[in-house]
Backbone of each chain as nested JSON, in Angstrom:
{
  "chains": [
    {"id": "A", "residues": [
      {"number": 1, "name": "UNK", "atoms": {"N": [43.682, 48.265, -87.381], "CA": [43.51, 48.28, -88.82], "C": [44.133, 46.977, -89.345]}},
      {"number": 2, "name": "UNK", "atoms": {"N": [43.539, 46.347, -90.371], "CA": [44.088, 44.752, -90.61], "C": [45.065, 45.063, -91.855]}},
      {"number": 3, "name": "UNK", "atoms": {"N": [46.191, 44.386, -91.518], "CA": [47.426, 44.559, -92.161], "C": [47.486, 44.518, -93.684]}},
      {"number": 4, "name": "UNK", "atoms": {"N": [48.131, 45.302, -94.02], "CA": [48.253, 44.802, -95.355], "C": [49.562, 45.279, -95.98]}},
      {"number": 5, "name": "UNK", "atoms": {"N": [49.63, 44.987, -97.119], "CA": [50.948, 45.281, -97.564], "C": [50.999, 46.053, -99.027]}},
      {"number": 6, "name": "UNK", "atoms": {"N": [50.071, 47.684, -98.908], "CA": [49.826, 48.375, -99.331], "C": [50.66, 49.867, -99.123]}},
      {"number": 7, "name": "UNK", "atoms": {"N": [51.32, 49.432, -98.117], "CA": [52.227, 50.537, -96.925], "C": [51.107, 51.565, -96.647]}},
      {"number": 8, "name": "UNK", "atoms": {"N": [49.82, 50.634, -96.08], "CA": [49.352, 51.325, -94.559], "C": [48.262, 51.915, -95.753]}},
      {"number": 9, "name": "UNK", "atoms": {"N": [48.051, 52.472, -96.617], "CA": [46.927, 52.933, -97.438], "C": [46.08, 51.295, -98.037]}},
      {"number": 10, "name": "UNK", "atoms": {"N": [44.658, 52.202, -97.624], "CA": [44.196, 51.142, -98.462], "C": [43.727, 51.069, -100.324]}},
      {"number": 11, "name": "UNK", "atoms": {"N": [43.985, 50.109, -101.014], "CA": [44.183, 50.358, -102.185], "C": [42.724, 50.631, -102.322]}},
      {"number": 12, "name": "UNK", "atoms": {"N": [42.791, 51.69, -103.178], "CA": [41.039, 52.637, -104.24], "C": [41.142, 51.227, -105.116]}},
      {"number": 13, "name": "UNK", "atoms": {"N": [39.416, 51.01, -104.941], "CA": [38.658, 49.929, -105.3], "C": [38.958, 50.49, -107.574]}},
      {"number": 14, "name": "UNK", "atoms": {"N": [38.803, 49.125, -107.773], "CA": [39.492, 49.441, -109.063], "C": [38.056, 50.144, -109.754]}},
      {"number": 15, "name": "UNK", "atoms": {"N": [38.417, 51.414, -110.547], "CA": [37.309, 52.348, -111.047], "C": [36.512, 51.54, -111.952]}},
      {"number": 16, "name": "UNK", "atoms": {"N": [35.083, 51.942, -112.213], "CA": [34.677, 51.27, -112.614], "C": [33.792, 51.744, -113.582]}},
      {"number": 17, "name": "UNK", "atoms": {"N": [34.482, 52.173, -115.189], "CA": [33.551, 52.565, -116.307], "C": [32.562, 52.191, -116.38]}},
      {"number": 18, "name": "UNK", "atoms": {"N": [31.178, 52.877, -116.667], "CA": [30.127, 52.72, -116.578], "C": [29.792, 52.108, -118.899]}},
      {"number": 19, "name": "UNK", "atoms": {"N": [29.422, 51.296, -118.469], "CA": [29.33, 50.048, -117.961], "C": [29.571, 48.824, -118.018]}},
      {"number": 20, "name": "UNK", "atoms": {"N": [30.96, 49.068, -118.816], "CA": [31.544, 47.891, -119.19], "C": [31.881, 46.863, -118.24]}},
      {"number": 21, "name": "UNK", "atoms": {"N": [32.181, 47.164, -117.001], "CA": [32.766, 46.093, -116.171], "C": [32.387, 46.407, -114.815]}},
      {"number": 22, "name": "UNK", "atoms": {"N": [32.692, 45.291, -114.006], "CA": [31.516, 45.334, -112.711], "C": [32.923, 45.401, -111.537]}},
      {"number": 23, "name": "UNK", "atoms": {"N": [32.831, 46.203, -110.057], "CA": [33.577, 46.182, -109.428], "C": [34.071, 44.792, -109.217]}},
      {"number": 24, "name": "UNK", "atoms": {"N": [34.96, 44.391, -108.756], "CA": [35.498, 43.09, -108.428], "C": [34.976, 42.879, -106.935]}},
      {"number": 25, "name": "UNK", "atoms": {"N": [33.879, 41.544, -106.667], "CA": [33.24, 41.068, -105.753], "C": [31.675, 41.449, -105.866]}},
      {"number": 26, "name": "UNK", "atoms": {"N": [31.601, 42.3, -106.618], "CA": [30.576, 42.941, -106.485], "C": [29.606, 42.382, -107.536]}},
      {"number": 27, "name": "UNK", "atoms": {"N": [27.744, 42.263, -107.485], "CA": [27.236, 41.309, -108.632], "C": [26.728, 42.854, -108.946]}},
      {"number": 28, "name": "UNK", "atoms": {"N": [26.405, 42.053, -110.391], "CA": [26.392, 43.648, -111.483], "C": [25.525, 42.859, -112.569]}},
      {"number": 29, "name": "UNK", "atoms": {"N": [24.13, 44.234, -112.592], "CA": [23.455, 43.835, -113.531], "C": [23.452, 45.564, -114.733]}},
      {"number": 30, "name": "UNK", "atoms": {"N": [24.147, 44.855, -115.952], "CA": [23.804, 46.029, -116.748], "C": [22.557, 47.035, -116.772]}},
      {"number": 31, "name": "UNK", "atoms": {"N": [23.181, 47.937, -116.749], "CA": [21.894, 48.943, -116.28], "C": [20.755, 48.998, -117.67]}},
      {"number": 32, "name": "UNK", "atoms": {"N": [19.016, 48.791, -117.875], "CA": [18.833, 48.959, -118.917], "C": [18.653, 50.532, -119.506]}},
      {"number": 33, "name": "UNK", "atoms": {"N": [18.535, 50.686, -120.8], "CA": [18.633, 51.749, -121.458], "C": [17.367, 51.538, -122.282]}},
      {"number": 34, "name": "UNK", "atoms": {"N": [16.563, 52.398, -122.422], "CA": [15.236, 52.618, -122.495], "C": [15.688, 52.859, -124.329]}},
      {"number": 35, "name": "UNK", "atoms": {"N": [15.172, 51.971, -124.892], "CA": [14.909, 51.921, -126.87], "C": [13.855, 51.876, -127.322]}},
      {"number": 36, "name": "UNK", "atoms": {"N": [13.448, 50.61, -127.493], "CA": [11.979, 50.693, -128.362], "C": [11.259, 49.832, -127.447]}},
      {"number": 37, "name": "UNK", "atoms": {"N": [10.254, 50.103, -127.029], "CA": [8.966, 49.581, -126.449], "C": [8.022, 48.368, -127.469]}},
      {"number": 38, "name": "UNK", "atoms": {"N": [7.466, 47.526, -126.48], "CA": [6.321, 47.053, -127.722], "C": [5.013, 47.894, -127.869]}},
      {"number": 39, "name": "UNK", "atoms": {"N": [4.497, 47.229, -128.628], "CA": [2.734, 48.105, -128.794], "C": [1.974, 47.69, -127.446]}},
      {"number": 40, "name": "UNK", "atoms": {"N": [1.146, 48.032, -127.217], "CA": [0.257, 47.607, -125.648], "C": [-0.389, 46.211, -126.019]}},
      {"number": 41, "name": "UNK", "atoms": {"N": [-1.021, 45.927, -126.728], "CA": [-1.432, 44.951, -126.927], "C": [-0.235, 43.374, -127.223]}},
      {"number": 42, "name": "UNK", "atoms": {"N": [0.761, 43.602, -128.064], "CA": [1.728, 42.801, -127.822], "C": [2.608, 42.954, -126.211]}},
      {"number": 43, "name": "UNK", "atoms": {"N": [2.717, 43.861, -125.564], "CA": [3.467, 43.603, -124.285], "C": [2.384, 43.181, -123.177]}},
      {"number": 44, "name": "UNK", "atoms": {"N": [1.058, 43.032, -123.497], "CA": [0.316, 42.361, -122.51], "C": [0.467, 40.74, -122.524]}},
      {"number": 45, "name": "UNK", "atoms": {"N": [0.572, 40.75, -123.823], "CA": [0.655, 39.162, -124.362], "C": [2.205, 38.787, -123.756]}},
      {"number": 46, "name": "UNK", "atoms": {"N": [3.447, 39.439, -123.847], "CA": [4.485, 38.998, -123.697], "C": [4.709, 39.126, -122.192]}},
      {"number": 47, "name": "UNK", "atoms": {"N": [3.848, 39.887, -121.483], "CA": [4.512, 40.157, -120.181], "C": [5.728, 41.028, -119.922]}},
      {"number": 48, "name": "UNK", "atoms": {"N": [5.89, 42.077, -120.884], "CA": [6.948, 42.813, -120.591], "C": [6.897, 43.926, -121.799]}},
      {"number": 49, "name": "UNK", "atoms": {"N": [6.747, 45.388, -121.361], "CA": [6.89, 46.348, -122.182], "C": [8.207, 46.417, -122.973]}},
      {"number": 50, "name": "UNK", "atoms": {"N": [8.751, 45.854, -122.809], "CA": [10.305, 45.812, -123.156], "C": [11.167, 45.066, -123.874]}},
      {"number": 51, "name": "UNK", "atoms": {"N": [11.078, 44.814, -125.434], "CA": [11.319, 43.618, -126.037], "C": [12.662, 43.045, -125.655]}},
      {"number": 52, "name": "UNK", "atoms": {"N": [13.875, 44.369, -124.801], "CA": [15.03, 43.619, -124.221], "C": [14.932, 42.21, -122.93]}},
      {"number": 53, "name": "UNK", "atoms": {"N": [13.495, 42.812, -122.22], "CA": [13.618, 41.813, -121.262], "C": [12.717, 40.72, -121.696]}},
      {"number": 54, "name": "UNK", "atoms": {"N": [12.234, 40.312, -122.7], "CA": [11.485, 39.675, -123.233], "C": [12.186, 38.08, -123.633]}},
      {"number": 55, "name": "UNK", "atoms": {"N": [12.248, 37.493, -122.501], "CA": [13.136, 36.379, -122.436], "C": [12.903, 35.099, -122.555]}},
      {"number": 56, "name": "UNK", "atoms": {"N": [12.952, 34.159, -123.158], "CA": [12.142, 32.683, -123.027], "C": [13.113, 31.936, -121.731]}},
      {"number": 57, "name": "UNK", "atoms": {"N": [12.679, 31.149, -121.045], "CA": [13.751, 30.472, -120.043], "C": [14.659, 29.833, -120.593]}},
      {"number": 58, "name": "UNK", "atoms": {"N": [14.428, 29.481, -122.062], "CA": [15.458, 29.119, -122.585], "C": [17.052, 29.834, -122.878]}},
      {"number": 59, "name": "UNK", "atoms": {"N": [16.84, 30.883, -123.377], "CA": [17.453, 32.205, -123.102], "C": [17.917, 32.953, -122.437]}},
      {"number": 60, "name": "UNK", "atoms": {"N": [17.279, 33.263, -121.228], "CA": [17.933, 33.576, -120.101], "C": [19.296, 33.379, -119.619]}},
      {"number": 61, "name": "UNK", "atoms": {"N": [20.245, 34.484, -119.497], "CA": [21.07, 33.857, -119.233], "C": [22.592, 33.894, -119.995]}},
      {"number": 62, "name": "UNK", "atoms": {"N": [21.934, 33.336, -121.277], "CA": [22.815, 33.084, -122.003], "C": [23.246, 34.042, -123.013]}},
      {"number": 63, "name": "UNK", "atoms": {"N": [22.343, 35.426, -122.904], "CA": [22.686, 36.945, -123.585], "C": [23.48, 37.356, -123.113]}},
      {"number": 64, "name": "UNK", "atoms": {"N": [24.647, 38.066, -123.679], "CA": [25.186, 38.834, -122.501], "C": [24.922, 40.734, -123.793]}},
      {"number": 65, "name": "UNK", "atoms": {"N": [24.533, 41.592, -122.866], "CA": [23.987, 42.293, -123.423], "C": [24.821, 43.119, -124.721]}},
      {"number": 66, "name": "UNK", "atoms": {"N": [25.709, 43.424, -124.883], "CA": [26.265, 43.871, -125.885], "C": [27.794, 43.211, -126.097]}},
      {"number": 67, "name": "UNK", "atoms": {"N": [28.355, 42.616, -124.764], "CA": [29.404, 42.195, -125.426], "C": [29.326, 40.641, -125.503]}},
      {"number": 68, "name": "UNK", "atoms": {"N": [29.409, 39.813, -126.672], "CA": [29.714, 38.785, -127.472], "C": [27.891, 37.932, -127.221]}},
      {"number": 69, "name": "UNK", "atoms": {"N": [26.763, 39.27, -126.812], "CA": [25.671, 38.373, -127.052], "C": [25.155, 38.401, -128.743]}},
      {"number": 70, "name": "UNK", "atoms": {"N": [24.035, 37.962, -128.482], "CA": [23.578, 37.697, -129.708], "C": [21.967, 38.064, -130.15]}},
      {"number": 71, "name": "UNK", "atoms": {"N": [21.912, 39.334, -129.308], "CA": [20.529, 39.724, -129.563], "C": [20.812, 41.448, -128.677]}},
      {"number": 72, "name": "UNK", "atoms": {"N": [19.681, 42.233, -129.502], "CA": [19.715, 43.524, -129.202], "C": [20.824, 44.568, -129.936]}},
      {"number": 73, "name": "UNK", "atoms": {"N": [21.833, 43.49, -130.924], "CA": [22.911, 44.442, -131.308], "C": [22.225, 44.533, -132.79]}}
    ]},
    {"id": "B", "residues": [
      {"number": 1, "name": "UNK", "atoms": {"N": [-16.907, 49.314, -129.467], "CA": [-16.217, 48.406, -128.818], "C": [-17.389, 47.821, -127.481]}},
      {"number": 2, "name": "UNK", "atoms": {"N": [-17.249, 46.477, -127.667], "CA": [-18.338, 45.807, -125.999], "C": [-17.15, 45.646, -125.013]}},
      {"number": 3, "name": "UNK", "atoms": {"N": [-17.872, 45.268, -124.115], "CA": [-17.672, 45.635, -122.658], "C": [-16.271, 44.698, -122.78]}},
      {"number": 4, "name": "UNK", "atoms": {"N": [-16.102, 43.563, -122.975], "CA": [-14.954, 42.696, -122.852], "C": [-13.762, 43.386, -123.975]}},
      {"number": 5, "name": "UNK", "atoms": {"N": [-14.112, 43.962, -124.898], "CA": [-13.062, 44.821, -125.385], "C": [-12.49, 45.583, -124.726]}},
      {"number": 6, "name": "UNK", "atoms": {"N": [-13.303, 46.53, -124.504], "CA": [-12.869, 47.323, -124.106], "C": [-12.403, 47.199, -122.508]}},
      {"number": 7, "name": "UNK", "atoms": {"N": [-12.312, 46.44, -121.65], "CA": [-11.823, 45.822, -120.554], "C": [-10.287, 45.315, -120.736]}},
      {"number": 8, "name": "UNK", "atoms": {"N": [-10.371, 44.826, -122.053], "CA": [-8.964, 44.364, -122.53], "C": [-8.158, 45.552, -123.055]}},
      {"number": 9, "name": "UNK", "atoms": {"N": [-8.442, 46.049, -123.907], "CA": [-8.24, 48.061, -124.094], "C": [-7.748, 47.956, -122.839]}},
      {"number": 10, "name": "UNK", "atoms": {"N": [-8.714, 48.301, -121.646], "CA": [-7.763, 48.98, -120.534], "C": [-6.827, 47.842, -120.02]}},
      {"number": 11, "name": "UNK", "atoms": {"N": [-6.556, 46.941, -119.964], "CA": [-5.881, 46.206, -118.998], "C": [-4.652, 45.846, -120.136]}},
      {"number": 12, "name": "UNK", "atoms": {"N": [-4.599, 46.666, -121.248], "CA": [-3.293, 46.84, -122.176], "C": [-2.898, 47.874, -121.232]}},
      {"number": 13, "name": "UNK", "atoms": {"N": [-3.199, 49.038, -121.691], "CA": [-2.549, 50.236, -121.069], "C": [-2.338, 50.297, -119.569]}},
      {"number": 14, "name": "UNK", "atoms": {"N": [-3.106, 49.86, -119.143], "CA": [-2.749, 49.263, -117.315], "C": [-1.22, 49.288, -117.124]}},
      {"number": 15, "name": "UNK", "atoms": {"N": [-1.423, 47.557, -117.787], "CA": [-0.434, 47.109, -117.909], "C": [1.107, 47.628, -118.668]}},
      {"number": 16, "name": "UNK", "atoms": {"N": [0.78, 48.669, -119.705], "CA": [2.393, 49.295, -120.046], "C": [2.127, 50.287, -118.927]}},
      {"number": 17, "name": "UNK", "atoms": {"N": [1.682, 50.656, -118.389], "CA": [2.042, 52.206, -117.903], "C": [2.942, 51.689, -116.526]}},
      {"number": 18, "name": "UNK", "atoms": {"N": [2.36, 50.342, -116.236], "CA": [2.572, 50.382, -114.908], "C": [3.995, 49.526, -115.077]}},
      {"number": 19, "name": "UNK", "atoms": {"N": [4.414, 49.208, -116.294], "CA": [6.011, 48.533, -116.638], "C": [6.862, 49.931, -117.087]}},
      {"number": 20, "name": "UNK", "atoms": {"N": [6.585, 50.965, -117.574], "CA": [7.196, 51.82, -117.648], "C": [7.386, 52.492, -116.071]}},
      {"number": 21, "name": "UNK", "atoms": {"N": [6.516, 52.592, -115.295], "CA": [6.679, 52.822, -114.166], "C": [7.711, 52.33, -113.038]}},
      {"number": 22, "name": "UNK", "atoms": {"N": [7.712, 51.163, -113.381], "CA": [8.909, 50.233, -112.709], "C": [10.384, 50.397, -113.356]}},
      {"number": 23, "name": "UNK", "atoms": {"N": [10.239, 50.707, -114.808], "CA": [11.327, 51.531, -115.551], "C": [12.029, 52.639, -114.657]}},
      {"number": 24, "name": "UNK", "atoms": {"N": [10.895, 53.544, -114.51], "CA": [11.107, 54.714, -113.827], "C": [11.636, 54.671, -112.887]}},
      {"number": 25, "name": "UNK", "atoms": {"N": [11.444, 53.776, -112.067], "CA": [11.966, 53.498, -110.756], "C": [13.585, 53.388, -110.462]}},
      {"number": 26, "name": "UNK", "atoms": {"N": [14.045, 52.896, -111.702], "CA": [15.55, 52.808, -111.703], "C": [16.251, 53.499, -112.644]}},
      {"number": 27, "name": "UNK", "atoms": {"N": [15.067, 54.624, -113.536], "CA": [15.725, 55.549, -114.023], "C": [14.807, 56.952, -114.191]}},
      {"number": 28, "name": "UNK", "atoms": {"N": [15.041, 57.513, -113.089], "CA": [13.718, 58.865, -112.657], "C": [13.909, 59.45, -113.345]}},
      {"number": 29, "name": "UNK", "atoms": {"N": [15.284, 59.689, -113.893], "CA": [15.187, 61.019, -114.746], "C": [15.06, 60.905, -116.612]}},
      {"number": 30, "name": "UNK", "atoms": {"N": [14.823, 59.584, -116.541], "CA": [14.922, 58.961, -118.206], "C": [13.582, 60.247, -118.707]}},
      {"number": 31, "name": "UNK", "atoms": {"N": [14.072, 61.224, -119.486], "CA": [13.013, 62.359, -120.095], "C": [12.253, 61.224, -120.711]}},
      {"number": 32, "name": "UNK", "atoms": {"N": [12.287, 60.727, -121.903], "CA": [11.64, 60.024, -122.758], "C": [10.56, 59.287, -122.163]}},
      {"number": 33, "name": "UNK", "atoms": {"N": [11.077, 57.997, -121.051], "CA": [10.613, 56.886, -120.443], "C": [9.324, 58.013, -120.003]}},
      {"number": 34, "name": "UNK", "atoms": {"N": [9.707, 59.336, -119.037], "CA": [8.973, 59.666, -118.593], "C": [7.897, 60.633, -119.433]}},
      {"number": 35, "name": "UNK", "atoms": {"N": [7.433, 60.57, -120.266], "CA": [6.706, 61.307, -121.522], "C": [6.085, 60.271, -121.766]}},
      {"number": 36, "name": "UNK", "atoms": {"N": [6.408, 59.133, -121.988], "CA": [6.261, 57.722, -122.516], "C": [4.828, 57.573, -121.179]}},
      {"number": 37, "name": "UNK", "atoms": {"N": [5.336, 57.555, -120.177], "CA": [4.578, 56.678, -118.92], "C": [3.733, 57.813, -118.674]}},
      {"number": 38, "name": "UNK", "atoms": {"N": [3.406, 59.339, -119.061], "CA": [2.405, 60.128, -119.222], "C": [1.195, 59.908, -120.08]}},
      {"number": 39, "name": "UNK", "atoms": {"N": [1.825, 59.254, -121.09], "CA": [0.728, 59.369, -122.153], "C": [0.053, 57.818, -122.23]}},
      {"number": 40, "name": "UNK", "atoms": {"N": [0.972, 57.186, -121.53], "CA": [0.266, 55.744, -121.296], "C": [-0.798, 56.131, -120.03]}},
      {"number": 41, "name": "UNK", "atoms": {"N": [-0.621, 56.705, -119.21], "CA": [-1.696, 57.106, -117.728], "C": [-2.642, 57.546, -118.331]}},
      {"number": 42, "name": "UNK", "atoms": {"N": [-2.18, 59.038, -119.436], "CA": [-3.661, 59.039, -119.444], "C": [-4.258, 59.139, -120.181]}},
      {"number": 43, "name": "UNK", "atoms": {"N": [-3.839, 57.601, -121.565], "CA": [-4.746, 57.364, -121.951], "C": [-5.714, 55.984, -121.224]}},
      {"number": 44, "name": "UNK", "atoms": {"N": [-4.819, 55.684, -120.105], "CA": [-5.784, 54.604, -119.494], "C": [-6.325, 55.091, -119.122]}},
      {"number": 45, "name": "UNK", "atoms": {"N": [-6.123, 56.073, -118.156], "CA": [-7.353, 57.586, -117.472], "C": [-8.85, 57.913, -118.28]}},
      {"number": 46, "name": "UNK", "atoms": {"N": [-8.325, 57.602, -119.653], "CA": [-9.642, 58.094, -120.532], "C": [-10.111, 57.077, -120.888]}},
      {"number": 47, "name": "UNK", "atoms": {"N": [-9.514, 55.719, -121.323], "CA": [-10.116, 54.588, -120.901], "C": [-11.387, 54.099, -120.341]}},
      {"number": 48, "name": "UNK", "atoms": {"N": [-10.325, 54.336, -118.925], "CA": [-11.705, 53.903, -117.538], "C": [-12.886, 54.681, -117.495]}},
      {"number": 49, "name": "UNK", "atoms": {"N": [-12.512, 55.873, -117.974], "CA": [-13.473, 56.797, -117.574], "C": [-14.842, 56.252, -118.876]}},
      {"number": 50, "name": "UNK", "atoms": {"N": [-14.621, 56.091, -120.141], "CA": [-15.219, 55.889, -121.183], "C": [-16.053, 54.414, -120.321]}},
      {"number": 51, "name": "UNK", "atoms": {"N": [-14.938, 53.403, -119.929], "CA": [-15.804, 52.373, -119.197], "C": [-17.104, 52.493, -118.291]}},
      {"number": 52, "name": "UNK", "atoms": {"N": [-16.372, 53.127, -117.343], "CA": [-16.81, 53.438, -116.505], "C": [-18.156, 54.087, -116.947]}},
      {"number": 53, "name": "UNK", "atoms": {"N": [-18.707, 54.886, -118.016], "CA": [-19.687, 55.668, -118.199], "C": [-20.616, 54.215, -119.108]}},
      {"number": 54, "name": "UNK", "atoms": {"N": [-19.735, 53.773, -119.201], "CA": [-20.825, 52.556, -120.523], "C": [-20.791, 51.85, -119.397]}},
      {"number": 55, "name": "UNK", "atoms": {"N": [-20.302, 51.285, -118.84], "CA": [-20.658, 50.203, -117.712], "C": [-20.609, 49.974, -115.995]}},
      {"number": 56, "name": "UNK", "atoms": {"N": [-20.402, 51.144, -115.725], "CA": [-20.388, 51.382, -114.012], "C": [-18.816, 51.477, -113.596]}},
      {"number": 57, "name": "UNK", "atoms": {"N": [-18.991, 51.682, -112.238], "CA": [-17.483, 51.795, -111.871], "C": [-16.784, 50.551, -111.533]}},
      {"number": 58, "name": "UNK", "atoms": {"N": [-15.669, 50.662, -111.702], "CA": [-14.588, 49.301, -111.872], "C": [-14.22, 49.468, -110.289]}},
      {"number": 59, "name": "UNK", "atoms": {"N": [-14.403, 50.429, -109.688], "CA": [-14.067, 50.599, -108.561], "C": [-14.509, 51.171, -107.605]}},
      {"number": 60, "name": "UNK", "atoms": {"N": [-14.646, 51.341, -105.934], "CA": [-15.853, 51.185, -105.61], "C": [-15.604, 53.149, -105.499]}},
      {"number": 61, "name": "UNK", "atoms": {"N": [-14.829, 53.834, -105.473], "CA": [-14.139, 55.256, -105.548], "C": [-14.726, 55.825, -106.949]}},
      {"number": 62, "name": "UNK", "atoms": {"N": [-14.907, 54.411, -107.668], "CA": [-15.308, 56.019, -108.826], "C": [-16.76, 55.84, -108.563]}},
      {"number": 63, "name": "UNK", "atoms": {"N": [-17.363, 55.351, -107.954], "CA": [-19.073, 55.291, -107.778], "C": [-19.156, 56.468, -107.393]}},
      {"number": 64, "name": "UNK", "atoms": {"N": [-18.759, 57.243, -106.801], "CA": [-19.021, 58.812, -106.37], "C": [-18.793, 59.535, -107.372]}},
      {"number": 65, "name": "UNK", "atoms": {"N": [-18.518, 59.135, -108.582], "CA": [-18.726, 60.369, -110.144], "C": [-20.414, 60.121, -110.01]}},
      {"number": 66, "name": "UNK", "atoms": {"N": [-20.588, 59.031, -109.779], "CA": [-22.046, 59.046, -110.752], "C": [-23.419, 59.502, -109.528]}},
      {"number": 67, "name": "UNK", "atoms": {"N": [-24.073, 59.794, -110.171], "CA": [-25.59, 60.676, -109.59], "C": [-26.007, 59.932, -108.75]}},
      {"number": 68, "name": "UNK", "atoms": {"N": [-26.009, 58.297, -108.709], "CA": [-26.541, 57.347, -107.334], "C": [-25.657, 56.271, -107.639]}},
      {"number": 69, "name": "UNK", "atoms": {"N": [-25.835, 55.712, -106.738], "CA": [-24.468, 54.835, -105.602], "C": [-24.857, 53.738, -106.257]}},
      {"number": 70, "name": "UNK", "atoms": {"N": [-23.703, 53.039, -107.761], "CA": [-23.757, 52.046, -108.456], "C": [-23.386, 51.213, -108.585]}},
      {"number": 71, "name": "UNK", "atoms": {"N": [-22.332, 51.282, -107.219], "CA": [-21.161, 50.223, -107.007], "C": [-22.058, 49.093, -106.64]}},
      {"number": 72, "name": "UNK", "atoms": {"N": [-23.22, 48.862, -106.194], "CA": [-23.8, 47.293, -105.595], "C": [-24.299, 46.925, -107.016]}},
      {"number": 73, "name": "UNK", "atoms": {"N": [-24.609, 47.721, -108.034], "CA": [-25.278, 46.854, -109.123], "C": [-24.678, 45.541, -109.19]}},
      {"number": 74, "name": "UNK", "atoms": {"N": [-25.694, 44.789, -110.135], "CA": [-24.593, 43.33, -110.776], "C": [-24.186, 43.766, -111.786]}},
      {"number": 75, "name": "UNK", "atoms": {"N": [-23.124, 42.83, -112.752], "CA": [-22.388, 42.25, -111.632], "C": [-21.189, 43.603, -111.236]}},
      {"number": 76, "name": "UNK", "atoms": {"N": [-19.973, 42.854, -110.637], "CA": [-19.028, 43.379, -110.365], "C": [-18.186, 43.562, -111.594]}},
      {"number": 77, "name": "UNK", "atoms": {"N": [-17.032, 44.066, -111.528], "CA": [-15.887, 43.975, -112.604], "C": [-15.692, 42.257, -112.317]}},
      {"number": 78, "name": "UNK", "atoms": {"N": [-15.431, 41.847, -111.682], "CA": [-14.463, 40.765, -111.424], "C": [-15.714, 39.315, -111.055]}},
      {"number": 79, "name": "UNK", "atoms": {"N": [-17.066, 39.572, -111.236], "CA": [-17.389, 38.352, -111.356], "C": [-17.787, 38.139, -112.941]}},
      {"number": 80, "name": "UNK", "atoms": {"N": [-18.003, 36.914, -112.886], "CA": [-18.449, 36.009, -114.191], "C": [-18.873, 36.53, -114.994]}},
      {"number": 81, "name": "UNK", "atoms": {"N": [-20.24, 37.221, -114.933], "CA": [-21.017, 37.571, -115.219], "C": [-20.578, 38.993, -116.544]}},
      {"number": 82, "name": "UNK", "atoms": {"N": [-19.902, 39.503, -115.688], "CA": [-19.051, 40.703, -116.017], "C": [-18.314, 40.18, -117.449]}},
      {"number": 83, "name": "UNK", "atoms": {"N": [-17.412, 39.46, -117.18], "CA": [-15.961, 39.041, -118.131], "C": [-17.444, 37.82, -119.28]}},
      {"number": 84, "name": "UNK", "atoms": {"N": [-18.618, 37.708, -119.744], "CA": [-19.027, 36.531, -119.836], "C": [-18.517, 36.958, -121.568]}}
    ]}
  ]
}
């Protein structure tokens, strides 16, 4: 067993409220939550039923979904 | 509605049912999502079928609704001719 200096237990991975924060090491994509849809005819045009994922490449990225973004709140 | 309408008609609803579907995928039990991705199926279901009766089958499986074997007519869904 590789040593540590826990006295021999290994430390419980830090809990992880759903979904504020992501295990440590671990990549974490906010889970989505199903709101308002587009009409069929606008989500054919946009490529995405989903005006959350409805992203320009410009954009991408740079949302962060509810905490300190700037769209969807 | 003509044939290129209504081609676009279906390839709306195609297209949400089958993004709610991928929804589904990472959330099976979403009640809503899944009510949502019912009524998108089948109204594409009634769709095709409406197509399908004004203009042949889109596929070579639904040629067996109809009384003789219509899938060789011209054109196809997917040539020129079709989308003109």
């Amino acid at each position: 067993m590789a040593e540590n200096n826990c006295g021999g237990s290994k430390p419980q991975a830090p809990s992880c409220p759903y979904p504020s924060c992501g295990c440590i090491g671990y990549g974490y994509v906010p889970v989505q939550e199903l709101e308002c849809v587009y009409e069929t005819d606008t989500a054919l045009m946009r490529g995405t039923l989903f005006p959350e994922l409805d992203l320009s490449l410009g954009e991408y990225g740079k949302i962060c979904k509810r905490w300190g973004g700037n769209v969807c709140e | 509605m003509n044939r290129q309408e209504k081609l676009l008609e279906l390839q709306k609803y195609n297209f949400a049912a089958y993004d709610m579907l991928l929804y589904l995928d990472t959330h099976p039990d979403d009640k809503k999502g899944f009510m949502m991705f019912k009524e998108l199926v089948e109204k594409f279901k009634k769709l095709k079928r409406e197509y399908e009766e004004a203009f042949g089958p889109l596929e070579a499986y639904s040629a067996a609704r109809f009384g003789t074997f219509k899938w060789l007519d011209e054109p196809w869904p997917w040539e020129k001719e079709a989308n003109a």
